[in-house]
C-alpha positions as protocol buffer text, in pm:
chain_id: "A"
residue {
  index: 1
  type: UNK
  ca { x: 14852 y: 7531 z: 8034 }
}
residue {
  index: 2
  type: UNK
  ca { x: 14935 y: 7159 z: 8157 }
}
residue {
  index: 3
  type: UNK
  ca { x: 14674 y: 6973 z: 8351 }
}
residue {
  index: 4
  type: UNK
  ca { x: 14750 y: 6868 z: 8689 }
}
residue {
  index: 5
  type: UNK
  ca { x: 14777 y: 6531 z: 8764 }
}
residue {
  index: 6
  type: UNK
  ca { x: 14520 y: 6577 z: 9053 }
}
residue {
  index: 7
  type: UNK
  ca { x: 14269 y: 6681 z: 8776 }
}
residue {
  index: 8
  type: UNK
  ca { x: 14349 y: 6357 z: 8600 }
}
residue {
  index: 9
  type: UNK
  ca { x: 14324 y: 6151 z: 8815 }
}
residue {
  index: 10
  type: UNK
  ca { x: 13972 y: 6296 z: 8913 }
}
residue {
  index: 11
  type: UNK
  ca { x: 13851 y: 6269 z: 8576 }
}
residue {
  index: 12
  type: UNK
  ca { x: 13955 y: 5866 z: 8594 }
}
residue {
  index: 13
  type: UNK
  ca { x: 13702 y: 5874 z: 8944 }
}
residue {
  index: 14
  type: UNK
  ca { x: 13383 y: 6034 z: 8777 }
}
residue {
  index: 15
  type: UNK
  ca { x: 13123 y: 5821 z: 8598 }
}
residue {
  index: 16
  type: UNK
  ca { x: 13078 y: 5751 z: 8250 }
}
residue {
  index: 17
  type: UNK
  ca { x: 12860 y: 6065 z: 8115 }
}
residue {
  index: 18
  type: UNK
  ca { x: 12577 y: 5943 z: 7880 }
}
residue {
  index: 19
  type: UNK
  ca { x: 12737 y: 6019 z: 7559 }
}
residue {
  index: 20
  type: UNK
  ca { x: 13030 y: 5833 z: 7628 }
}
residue {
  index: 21
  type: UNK
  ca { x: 12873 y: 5553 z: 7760 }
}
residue {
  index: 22
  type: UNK
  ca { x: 12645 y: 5545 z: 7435 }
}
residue {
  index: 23
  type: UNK
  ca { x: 12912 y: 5596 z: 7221 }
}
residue {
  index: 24
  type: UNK
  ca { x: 13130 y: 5318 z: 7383 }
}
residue {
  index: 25
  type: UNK
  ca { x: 12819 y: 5100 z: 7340 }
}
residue {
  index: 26
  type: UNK
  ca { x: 12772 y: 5207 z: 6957 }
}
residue {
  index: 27
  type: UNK
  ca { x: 13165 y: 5109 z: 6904 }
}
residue {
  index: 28
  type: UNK
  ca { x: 13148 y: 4810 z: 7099 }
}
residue {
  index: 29
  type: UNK
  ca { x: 12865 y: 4661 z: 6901 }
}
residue {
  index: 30
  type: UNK
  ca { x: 13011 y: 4730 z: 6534 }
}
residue {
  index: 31
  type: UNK
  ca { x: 13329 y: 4629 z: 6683 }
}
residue {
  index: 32
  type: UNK
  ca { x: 13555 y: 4951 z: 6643 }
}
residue {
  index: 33
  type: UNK
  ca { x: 13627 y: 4983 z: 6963 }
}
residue {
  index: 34
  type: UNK
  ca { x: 14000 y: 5153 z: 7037 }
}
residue {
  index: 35
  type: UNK
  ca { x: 14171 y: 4967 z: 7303 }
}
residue {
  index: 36
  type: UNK
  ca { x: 14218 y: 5333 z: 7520 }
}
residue {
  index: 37
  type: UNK
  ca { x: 13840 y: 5361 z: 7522 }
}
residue {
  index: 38
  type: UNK
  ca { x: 13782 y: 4992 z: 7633 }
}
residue {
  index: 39
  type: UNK
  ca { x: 14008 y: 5091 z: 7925 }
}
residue {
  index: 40
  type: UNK
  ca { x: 13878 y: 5344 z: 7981 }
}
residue {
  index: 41
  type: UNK
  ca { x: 13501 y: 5205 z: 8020 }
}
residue {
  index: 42
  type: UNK
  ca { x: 13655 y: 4914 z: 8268 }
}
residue {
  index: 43
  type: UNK
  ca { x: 13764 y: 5188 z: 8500 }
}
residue {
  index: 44
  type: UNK
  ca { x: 13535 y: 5433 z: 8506 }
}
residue {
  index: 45
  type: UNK
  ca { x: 13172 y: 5230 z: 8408 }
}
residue {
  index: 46
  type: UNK
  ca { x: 12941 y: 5002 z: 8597 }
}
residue {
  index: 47
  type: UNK
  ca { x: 12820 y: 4640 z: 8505 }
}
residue {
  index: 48
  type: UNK
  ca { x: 12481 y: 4793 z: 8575 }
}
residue {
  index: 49
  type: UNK
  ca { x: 12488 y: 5064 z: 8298 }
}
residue {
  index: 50
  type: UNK
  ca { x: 12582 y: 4831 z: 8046 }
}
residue {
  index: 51
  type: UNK
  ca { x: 12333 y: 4591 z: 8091 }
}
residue {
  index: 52
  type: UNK
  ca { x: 12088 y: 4843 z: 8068 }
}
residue {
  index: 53
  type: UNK
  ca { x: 12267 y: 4986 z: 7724 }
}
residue {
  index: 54
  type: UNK
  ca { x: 12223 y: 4654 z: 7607 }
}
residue {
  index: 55
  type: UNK
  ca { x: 11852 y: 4613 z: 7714 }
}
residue {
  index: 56
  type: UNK
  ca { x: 11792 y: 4953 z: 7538 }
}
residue {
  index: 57
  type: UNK
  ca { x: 11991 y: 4898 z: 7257 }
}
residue {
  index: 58
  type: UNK
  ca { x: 11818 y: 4537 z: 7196 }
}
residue {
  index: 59
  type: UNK
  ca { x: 11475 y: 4665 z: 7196 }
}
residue {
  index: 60
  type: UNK
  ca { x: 11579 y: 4969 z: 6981 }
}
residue {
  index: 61
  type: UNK
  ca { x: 11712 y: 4736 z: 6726 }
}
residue {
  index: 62
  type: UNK
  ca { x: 11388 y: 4516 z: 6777 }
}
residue {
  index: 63
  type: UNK
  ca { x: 11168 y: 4776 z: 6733 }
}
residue {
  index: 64
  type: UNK
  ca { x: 11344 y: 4922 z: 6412 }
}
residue {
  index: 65
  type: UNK
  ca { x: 11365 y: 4584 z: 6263 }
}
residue {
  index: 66
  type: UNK
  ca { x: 10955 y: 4544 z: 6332 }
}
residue {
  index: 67
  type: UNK
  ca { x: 10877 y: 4894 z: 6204 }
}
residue {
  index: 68
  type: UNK
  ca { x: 11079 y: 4843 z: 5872 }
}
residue {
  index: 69
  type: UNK
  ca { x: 10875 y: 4505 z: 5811 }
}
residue {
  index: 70
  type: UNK
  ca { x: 10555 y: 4683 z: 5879 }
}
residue {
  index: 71
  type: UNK
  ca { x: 10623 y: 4941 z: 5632 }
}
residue {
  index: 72
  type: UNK
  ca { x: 10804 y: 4717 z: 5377 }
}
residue {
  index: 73
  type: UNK
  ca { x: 10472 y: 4465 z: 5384 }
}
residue {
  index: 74
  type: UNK
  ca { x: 10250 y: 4802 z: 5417 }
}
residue {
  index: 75
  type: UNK
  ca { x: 10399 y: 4892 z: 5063 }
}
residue {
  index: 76
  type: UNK
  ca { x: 10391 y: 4583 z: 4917 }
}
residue {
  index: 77
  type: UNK
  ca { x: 10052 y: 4464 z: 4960 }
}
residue {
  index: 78
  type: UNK
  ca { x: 9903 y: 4802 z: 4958 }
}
């Protein structure tokens, strides 16, 4: 069965779901983003839901980085 091309060109109007929004981010930031995707993300996403990404993703990474040290000096000194 072929798709319509109304049903296509809904799917271009709806919002980014969270998983591909996260997994856009994920690609983004180690810089394997496909070009289709990045497209895709300019149509489709919002300025605001990528700043927040990148406010979550920044303290995510801030927090892992702390928690590794505490742990790291935790084992070290004893």
């Amino acid at each position: 069965m072929t798709p319509h091309p109304d049903d296509e060109a809904h799917q271009d109007d709806r919002p980014l779901t969270l998983r591909e929004l996260a997994g856009s981010g994920l690609a983004a930031a180690l810089g394997v983003q496909s070009n289709k995707n990045r497209e895709r993300d300019f149509r489709r996403g919002t300025a605001r839901q990528y700043v927040v990404l990148g406010l979550v993703g920044t303290l995510l990474f801030i927090l892992t980085v702390y928690l590794a040290v505490k742990i790291v000096l935790h084992l070290a000194l004893g």
